[in-house]
mmCIF file of the N, C-alpha and C atoms, coordinates in Angstrom:
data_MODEL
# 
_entry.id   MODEL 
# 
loop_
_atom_site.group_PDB 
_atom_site.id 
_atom_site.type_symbol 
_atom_site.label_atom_id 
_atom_site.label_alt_id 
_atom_site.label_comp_id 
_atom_site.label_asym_id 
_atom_site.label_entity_id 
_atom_site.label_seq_id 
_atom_site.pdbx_PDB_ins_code 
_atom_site.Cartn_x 
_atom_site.Cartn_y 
_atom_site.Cartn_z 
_atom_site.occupancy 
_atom_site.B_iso_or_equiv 
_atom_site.pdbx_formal_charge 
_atom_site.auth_seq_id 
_atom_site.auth_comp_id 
_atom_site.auth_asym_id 
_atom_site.auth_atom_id 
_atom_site.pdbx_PDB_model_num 
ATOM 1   N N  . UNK A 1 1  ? 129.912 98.780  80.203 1.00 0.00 ? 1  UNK A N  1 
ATOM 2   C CA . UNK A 1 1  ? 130.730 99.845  79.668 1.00 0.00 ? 1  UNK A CA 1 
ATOM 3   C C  . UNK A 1 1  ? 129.864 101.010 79.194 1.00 0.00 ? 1  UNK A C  1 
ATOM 4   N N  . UNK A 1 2  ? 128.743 100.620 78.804 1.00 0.00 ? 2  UNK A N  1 
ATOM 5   C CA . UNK A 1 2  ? 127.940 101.981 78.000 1.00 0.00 ? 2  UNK A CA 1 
ATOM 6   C C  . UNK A 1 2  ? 127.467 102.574 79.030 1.00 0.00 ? 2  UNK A C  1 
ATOM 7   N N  . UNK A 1 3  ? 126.942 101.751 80.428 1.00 0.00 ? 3  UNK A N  1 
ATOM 8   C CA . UNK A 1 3  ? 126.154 102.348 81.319 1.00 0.00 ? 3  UNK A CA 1 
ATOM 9   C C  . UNK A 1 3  ? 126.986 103.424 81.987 1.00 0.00 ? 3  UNK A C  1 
ATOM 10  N N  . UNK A 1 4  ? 128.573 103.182 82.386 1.00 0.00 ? 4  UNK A N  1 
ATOM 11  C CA . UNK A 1 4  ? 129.270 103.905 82.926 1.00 0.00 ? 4  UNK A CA 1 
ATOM 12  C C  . UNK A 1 4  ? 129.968 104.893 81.789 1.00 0.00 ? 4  UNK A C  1 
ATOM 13  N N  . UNK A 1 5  ? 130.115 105.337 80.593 1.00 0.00 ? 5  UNK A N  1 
ATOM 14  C CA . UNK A 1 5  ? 130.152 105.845 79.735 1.00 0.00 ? 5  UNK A CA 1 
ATOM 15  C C  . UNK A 1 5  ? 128.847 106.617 79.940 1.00 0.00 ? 5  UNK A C  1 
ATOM 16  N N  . UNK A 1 6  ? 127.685 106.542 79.948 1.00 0.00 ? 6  UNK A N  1 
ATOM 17  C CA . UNK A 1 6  ? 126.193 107.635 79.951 1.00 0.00 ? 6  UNK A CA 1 
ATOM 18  C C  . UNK A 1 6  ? 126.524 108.114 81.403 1.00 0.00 ? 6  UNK A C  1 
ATOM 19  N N  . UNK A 1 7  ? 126.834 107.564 82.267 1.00 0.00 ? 7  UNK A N  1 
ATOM 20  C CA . UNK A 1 7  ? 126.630 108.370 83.861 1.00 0.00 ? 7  UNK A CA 1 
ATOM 21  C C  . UNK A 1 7  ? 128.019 109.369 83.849 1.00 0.00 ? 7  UNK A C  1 
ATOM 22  N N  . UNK A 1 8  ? 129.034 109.117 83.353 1.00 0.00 ? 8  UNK A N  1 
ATOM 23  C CA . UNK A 1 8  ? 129.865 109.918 83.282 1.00 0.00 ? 8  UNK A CA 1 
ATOM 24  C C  . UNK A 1 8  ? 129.509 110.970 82.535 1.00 0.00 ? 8  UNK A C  1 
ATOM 25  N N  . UNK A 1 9  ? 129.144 110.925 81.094 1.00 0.00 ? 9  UNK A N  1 
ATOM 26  C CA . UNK A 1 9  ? 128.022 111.685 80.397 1.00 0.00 ? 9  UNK A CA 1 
ATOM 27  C C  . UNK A 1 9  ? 127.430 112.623 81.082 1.00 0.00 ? 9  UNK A C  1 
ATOM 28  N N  . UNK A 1 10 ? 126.104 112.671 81.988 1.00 0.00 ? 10 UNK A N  1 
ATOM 29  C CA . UNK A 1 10 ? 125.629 112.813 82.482 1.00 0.00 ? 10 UNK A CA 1 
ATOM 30  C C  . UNK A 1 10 ? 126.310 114.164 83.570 1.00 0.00 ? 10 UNK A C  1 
ATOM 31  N N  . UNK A 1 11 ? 127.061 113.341 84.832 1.00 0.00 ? 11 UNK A N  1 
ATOM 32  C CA . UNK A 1 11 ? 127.699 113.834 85.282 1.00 0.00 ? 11 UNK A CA 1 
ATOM 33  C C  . UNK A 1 11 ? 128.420 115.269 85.043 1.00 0.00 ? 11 UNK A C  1 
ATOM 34  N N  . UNK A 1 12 ? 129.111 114.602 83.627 1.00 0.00 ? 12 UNK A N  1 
ATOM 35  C CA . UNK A 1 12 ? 129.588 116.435 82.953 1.00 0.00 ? 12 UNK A CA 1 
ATOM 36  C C  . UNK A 1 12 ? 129.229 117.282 82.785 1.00 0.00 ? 12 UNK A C  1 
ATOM 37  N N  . UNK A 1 13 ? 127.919 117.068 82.578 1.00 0.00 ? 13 UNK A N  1 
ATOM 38  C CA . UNK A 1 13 ? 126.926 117.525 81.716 1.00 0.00 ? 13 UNK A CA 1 
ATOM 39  C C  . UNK A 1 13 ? 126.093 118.623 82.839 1.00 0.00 ? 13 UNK A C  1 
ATOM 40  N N  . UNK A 1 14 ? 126.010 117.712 84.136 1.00 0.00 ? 14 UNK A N  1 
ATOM 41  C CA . UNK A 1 14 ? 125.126 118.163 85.362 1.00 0.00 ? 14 UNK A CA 1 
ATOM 42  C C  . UNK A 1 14 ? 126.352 119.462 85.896 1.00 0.00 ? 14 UNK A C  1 
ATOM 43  N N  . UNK A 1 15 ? 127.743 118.809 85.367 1.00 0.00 ? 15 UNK A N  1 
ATOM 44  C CA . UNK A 1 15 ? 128.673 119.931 86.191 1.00 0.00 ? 15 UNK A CA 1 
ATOM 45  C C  . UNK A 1 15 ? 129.087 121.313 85.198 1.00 0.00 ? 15 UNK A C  1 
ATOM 46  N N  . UNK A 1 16 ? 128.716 121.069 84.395 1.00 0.00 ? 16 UNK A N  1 
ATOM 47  C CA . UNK A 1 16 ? 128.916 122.330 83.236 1.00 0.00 ? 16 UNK A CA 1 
ATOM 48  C C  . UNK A 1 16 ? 127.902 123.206 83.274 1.00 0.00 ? 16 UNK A C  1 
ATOM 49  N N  . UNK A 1 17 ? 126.510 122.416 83.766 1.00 0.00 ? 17 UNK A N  1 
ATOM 50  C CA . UNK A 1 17 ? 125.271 123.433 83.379 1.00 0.00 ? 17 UNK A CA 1 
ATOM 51  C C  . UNK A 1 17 ? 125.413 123.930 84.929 1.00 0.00 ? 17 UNK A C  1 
ATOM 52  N N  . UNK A 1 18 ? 126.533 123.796 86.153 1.00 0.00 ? 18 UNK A N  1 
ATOM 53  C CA . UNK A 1 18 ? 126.076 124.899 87.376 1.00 0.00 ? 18 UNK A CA 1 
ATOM 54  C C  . UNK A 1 18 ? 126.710 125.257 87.727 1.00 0.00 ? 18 UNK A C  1 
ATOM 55  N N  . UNK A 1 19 ? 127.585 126.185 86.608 1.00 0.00 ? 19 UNK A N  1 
ATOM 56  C CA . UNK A 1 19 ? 128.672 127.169 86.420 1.00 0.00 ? 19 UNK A CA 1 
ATOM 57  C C  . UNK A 1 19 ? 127.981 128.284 85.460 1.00 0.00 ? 19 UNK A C  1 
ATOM 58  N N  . UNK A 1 20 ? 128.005 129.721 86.441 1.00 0.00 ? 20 UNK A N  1 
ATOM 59  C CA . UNK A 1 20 ? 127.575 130.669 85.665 1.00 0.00 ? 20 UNK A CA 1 
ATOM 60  C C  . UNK A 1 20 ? 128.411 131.697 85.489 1.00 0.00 ? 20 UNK A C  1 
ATOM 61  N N  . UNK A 1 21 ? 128.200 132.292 84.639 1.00 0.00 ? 21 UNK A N  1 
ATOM 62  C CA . UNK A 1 21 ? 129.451 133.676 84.920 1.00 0.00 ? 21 UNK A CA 1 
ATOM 63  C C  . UNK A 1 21 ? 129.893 134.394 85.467 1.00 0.00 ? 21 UNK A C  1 
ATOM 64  N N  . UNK A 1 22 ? 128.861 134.570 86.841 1.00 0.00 ? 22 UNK A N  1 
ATOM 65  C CA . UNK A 1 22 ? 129.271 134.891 88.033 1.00 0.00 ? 22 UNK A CA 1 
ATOM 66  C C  . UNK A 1 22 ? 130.358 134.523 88.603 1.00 0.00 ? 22 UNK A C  1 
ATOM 67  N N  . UNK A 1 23 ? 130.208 133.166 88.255 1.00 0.00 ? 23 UNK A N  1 
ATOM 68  C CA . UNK A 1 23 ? 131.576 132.387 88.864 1.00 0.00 ? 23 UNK A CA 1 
ATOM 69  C C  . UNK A 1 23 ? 132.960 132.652 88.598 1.00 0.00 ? 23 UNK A C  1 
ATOM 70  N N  . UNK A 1 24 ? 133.188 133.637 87.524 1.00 0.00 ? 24 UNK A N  1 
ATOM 71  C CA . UNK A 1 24 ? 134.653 133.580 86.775 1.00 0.00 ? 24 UNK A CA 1 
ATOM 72  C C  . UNK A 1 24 ? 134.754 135.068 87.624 1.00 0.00 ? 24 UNK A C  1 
ATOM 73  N N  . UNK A 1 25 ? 136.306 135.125 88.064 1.00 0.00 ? 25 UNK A N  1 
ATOM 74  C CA . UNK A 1 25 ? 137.079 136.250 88.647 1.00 0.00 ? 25 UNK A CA 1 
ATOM 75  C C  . UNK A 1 25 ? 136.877 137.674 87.612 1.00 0.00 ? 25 UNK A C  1 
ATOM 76  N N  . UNK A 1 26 ? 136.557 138.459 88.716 1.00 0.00 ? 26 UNK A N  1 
ATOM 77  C CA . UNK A 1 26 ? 136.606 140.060 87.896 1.00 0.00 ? 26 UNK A CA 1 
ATOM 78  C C  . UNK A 1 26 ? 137.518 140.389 87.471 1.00 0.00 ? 26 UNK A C  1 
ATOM 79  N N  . UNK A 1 27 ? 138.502 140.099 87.029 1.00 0.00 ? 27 UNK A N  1 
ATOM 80  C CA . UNK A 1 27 ? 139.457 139.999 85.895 1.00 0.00 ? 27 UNK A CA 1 
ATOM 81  C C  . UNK A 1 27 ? 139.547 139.164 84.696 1.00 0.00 ? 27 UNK A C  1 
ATOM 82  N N  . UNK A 1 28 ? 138.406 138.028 84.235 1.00 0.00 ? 28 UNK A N  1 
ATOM 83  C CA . UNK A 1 28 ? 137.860 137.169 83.653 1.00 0.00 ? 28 UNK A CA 1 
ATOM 84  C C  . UNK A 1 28 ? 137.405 138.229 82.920 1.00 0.00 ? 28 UNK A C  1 
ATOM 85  N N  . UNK A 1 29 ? 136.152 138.486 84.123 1.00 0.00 ? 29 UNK A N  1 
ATOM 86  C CA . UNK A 1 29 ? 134.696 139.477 83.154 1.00 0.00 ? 29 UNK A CA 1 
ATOM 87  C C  . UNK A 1 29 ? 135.268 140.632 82.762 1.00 0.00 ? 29 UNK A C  1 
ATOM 88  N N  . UNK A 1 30 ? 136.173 141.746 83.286 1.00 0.00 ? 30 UNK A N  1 
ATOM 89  C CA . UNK A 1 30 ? 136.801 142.971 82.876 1.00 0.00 ? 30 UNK A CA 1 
ATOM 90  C C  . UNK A 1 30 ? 137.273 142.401 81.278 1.00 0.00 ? 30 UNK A C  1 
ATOM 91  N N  . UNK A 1 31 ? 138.170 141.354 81.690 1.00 0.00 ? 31 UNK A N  1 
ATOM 92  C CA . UNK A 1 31 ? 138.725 141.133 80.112 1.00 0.00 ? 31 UNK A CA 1 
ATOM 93  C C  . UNK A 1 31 ? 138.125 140.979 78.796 1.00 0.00 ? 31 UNK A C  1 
ATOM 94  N N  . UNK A 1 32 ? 137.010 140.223 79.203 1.00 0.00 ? 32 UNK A N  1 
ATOM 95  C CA . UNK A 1 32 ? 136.218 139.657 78.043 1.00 0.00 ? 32 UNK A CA 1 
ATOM 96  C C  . UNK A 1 32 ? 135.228 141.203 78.034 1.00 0.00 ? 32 UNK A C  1 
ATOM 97  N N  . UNK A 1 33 ? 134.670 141.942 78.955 1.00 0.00 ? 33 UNK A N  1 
ATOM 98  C CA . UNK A 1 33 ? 133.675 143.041 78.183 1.00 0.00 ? 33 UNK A CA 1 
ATOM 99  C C  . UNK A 1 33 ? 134.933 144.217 77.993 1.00 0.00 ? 33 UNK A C  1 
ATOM 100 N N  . UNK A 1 34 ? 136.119 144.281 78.055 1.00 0.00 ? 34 UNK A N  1 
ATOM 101 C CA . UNK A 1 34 ? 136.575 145.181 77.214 1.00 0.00 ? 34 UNK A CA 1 
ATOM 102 C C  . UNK A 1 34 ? 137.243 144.956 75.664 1.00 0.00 ? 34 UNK A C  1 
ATOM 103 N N  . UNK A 1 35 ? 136.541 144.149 75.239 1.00 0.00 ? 35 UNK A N  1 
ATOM 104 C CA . UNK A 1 35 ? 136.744 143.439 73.893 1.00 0.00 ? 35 UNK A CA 1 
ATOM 105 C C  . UNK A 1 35 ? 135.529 143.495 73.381 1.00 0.00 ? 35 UNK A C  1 
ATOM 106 N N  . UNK A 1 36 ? 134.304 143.584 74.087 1.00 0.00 ? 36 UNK A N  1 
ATOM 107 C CA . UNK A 1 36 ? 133.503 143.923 73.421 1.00 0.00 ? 36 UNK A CA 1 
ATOM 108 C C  . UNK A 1 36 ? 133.452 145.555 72.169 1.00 0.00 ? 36 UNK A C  1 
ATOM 109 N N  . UNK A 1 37 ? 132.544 145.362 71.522 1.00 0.00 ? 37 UNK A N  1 
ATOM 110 C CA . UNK A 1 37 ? 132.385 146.738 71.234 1.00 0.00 ? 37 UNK A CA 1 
ATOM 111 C C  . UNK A 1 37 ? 131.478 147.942 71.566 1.00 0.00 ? 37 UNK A C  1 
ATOM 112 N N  . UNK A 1 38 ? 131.942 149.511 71.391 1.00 0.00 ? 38 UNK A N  1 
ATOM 113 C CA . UNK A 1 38 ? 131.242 149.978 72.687 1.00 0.00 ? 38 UNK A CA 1 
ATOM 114 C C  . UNK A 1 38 ? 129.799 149.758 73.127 1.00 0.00 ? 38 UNK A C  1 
ATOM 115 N N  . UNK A 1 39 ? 128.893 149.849 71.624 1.00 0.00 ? 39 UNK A N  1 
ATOM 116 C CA . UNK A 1 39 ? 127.548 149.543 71.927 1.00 0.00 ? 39 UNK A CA 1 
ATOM 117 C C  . UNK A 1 39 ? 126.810 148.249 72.810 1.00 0.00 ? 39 UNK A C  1 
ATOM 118 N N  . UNK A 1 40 ? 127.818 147.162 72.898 1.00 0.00 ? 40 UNK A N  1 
ATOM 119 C CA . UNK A 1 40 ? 127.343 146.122 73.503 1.00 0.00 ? 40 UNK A CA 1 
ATOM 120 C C  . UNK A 1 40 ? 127.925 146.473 74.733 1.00 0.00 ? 40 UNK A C  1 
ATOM 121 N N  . UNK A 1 41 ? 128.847 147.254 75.172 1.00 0.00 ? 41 UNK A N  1 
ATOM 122 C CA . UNK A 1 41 ? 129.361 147.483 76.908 1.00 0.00 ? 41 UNK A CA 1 
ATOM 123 C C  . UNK A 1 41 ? 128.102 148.396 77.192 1.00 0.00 ? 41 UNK A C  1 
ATOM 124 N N  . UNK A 1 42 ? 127.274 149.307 76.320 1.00 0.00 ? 42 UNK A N  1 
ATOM 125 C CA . UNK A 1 42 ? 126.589 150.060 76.890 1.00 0.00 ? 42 UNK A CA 1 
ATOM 126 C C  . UNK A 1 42 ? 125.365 149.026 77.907 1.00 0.00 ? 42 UNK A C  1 
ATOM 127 N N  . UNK A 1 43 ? 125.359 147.918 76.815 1.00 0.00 ? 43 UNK A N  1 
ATOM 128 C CA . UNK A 1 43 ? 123.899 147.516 76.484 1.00 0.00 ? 43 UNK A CA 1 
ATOM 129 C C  . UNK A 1 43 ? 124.334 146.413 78.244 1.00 0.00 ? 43 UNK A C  1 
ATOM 130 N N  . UNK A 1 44 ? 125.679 146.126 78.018 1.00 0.00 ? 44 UNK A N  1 
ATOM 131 C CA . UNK A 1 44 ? 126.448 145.292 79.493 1.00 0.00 ? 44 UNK A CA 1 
ATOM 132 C C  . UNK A 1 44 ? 126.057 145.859 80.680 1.00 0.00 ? 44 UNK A C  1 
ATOM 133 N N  . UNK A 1 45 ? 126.199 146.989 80.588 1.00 0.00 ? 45 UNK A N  1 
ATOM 134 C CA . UNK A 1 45 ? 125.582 148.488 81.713 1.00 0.00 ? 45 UNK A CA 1 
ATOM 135 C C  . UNK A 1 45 ? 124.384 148.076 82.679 1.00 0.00 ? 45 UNK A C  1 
ATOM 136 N N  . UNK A 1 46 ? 123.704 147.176 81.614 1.00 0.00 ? 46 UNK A N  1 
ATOM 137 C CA . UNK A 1 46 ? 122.335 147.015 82.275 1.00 0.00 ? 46 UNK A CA 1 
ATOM 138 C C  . UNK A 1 46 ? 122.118 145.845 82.792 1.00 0.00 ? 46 UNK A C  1 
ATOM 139 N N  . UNK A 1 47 ? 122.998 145.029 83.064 1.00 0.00 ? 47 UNK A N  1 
ATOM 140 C CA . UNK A 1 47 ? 122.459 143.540 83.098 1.00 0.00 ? 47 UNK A CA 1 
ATOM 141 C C  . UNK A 1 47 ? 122.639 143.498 84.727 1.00 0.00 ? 47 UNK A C  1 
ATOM 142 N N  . UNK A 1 48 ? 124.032 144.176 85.358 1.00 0.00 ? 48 UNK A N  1 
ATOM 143 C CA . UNK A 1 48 ? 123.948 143.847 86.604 1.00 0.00 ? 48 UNK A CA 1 
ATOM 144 C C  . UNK A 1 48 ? 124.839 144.566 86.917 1.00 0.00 ? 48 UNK A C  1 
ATOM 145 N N  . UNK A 1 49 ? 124.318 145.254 88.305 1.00 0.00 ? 49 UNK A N  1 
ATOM 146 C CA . UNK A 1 49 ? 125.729 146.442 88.990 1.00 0.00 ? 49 UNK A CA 1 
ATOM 147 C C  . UNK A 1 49 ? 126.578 146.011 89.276 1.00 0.00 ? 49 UNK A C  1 
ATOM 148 N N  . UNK A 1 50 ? 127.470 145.130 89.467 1.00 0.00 ? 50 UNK A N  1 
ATOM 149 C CA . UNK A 1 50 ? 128.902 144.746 88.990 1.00 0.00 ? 50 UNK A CA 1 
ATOM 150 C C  . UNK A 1 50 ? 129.543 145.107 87.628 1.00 0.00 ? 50 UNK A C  1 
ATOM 151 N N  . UNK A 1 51 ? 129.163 144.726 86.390 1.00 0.00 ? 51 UNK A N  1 
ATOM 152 C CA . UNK A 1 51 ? 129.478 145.074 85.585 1.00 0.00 ? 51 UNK A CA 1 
ATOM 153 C C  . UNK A 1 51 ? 129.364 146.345 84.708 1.00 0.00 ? 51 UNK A C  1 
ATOM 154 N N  . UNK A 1 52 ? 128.257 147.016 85.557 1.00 0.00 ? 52 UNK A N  1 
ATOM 155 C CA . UNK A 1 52 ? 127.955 148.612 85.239 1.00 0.00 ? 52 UNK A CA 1 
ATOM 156 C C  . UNK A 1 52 ? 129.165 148.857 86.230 1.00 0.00 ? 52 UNK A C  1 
ATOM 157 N N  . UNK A 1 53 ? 129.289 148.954 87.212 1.00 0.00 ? 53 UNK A N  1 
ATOM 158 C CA . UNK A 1 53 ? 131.163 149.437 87.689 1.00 0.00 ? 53 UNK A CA 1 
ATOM 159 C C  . UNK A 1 53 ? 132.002 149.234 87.581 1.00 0.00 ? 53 UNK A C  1 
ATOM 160 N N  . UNK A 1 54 ? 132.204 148.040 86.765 1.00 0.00 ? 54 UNK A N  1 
ATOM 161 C CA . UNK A 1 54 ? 133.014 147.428 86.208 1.00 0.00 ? 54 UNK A CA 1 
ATOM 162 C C  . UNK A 1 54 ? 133.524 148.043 85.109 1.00 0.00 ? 54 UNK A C  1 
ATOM 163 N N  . UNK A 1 55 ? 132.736 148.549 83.881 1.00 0.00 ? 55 UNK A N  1 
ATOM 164 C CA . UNK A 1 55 ? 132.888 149.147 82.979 1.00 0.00 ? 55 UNK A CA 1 
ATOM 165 C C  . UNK A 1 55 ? 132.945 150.691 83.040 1.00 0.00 ? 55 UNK A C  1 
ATOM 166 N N  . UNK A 1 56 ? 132.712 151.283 84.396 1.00 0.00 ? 56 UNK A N  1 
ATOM 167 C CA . UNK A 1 56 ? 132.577 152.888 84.561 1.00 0.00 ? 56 UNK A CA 1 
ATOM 168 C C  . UNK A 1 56 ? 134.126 152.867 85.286 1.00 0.00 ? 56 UNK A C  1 
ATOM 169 N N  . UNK A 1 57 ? 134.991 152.031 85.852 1.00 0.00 ? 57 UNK A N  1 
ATOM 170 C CA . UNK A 1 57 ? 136.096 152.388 86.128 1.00 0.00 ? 57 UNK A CA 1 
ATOM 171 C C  . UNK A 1 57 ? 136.810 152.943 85.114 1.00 0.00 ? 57 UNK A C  1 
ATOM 172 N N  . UNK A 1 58 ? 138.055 153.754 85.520 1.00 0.00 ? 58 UNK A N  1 
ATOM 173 C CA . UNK A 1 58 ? 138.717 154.473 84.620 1.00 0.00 ? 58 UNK A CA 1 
ATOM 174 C C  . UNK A 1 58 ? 139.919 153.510 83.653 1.00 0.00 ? 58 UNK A C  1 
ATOM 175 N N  . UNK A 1 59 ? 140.105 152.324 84.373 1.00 0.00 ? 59 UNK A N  1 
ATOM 176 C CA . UNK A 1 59 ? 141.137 151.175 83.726 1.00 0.00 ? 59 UNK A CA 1 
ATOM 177 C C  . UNK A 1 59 ? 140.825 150.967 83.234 1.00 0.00 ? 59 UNK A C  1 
ATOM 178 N N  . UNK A 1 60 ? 139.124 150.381 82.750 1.00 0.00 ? 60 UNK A N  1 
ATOM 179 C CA . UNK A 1 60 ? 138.476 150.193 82.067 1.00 0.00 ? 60 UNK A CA 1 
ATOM 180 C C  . UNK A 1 60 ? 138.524 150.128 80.549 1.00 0.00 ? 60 UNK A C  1 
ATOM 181 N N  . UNK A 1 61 ? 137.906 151.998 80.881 1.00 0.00 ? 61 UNK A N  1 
ATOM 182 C CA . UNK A 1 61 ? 138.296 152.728 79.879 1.00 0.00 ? 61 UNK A CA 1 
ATOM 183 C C  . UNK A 1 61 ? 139.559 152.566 78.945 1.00 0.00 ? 61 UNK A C  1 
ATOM 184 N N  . UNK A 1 62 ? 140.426 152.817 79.910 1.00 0.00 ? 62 UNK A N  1 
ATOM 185 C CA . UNK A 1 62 ? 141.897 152.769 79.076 1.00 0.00 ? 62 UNK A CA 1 
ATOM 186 C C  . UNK A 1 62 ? 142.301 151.275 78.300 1.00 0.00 ? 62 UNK A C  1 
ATOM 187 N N  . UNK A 1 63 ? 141.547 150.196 79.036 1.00 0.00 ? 63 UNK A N  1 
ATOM 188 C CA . UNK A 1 63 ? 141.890 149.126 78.576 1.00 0.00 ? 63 UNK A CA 1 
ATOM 189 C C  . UNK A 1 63 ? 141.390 148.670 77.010 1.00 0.00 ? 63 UNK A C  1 
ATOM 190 N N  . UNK A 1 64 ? 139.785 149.259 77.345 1.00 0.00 ? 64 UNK A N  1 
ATOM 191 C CA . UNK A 1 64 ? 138.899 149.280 76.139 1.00 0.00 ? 64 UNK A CA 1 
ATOM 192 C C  . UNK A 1 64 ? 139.309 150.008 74.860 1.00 0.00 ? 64 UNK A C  1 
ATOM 193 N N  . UNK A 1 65 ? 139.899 151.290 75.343 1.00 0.00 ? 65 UNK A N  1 
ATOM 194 C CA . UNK A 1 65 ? 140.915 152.401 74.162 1.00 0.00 ? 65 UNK A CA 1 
ATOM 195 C C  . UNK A 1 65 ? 141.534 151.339 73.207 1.00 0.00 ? 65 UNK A C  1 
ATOM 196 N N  . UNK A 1 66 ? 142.727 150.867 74.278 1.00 0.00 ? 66 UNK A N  1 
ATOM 197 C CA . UNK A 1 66 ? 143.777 150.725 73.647 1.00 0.00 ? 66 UNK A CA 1 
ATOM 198 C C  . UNK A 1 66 ? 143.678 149.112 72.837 1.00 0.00 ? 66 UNK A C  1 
ATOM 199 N N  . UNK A 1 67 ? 142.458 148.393 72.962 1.00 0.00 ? 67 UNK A N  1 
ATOM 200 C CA . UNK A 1 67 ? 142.477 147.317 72.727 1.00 0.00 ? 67 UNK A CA 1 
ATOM 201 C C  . UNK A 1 67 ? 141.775 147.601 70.896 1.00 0.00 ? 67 UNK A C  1 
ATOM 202 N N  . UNK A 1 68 ? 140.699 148.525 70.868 1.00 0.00 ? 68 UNK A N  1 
ATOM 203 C CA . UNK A 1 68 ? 140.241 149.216 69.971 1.00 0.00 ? 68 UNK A CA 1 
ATOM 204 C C  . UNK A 1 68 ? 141.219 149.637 68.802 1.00 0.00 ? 68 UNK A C  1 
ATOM 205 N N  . UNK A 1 69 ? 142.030 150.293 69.456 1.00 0.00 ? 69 UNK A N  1 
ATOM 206 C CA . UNK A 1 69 ? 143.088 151.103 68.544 1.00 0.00 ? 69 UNK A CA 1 
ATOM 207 C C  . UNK A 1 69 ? 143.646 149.840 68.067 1.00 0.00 ? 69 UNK A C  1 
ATOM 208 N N  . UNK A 1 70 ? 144.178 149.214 68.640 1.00 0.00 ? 70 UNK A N  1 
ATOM 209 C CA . UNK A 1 70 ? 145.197 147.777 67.849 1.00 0.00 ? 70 UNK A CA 1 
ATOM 210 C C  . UNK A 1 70 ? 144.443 147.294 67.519 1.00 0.00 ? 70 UNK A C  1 
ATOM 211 N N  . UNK A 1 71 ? 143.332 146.740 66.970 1.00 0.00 ? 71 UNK A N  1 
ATOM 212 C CA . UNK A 1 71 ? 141.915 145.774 66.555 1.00 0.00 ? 71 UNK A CA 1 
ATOM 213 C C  . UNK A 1 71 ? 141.697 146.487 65.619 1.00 0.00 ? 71 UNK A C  1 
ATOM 214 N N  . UNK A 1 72 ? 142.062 147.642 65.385 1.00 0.00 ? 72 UNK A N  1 
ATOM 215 C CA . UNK A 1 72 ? 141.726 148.277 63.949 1.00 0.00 ? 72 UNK A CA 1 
ATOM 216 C C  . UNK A 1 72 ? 141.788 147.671 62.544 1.00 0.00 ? 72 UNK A C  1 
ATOM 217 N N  . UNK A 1 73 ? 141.449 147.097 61.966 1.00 0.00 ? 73 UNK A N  1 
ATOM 218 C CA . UNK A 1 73 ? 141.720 146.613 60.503 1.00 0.00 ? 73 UNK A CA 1 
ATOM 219 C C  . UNK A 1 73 ? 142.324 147.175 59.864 1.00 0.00 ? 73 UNK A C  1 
ATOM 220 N N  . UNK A 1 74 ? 143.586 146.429 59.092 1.00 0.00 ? 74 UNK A N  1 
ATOM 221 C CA . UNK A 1 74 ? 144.422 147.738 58.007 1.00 0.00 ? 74 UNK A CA 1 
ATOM 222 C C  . UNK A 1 74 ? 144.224 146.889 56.832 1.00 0.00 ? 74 UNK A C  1 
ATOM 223 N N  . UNK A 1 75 ? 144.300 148.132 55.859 1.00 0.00 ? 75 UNK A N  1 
ATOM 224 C CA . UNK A 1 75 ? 143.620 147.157 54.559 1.00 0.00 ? 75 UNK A CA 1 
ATOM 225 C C  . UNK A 1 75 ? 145.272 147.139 53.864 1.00 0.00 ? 75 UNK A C  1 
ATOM 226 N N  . UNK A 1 76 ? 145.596 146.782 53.217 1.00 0.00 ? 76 UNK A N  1 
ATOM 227 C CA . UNK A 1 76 ? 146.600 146.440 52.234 1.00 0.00 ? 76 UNK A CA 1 
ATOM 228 C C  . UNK A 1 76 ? 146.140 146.687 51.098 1.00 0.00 ? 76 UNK A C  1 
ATOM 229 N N  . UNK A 1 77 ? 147.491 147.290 49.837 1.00 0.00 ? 77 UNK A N  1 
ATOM 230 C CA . UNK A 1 77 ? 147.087 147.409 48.573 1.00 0.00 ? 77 UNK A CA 1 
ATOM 231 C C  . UNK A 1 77 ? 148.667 147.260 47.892 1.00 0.00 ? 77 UNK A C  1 
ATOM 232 N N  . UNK A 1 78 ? 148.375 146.244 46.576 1.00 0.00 ? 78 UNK A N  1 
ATOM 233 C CA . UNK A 1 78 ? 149.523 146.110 45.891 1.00 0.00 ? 78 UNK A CA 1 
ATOM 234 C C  . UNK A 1 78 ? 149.520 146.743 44.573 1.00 0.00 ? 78 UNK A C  1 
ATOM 235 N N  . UNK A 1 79 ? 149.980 147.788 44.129 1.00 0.00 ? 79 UNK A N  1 
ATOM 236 C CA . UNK A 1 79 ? 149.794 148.104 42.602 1.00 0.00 ? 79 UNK A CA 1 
ATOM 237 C C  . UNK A 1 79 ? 150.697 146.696 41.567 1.00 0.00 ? 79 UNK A C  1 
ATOM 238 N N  . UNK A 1 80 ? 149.867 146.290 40.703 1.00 0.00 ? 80 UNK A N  1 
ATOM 239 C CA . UNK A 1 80 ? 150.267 145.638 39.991 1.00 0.00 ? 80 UNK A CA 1 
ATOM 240 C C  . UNK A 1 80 ? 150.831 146.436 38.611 1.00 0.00 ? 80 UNK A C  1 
ATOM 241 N N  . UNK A 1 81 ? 152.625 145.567 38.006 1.00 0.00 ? 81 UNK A N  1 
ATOM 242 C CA . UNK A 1 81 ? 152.652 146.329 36.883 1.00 0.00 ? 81 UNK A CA 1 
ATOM 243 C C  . UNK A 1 81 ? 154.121 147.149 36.917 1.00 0.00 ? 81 UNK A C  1 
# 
């Protein structure tokens, strides 16, 4: 039981580490770097020309706007009294 318990182990283990992010659909990666914030999309710019065009499309943009604007923090205040 333990031996087949470690090879299964193993196994998962071998199949998790040869999956890279490449692998996930450009609608995956669009989603997740327009949630970033802008300085880290700049810094995204550089890692690989997919995602430098990725982030220079104009949907992009708009997606990144509008996700910004609603992510805004609102503070609350109660006067007591």
């Amino acid at each position: 039981m333990r031996r087949s318990k470690r090879i299964a182990r193993q196994n998962t283990t071998a199949a998790a580490s040869s999956v890279s992010i490449s692998d996930l659909p450009d609608h995956i990666t669009g989603d997740i770097l327009s949630r970033l914030p802008l300085n880290s999309i700049f810094a995204c710019r550089r890692v690989c020309k997919s995602w430098r065009d990725r982030t220079l499309e104009p949907y992009f943009a708009s997606l990144h706007l509008s996700r910004s604007i609603s992510s805004q923090p609102h503070l609350l205040s109660q006067q007591q009294g």
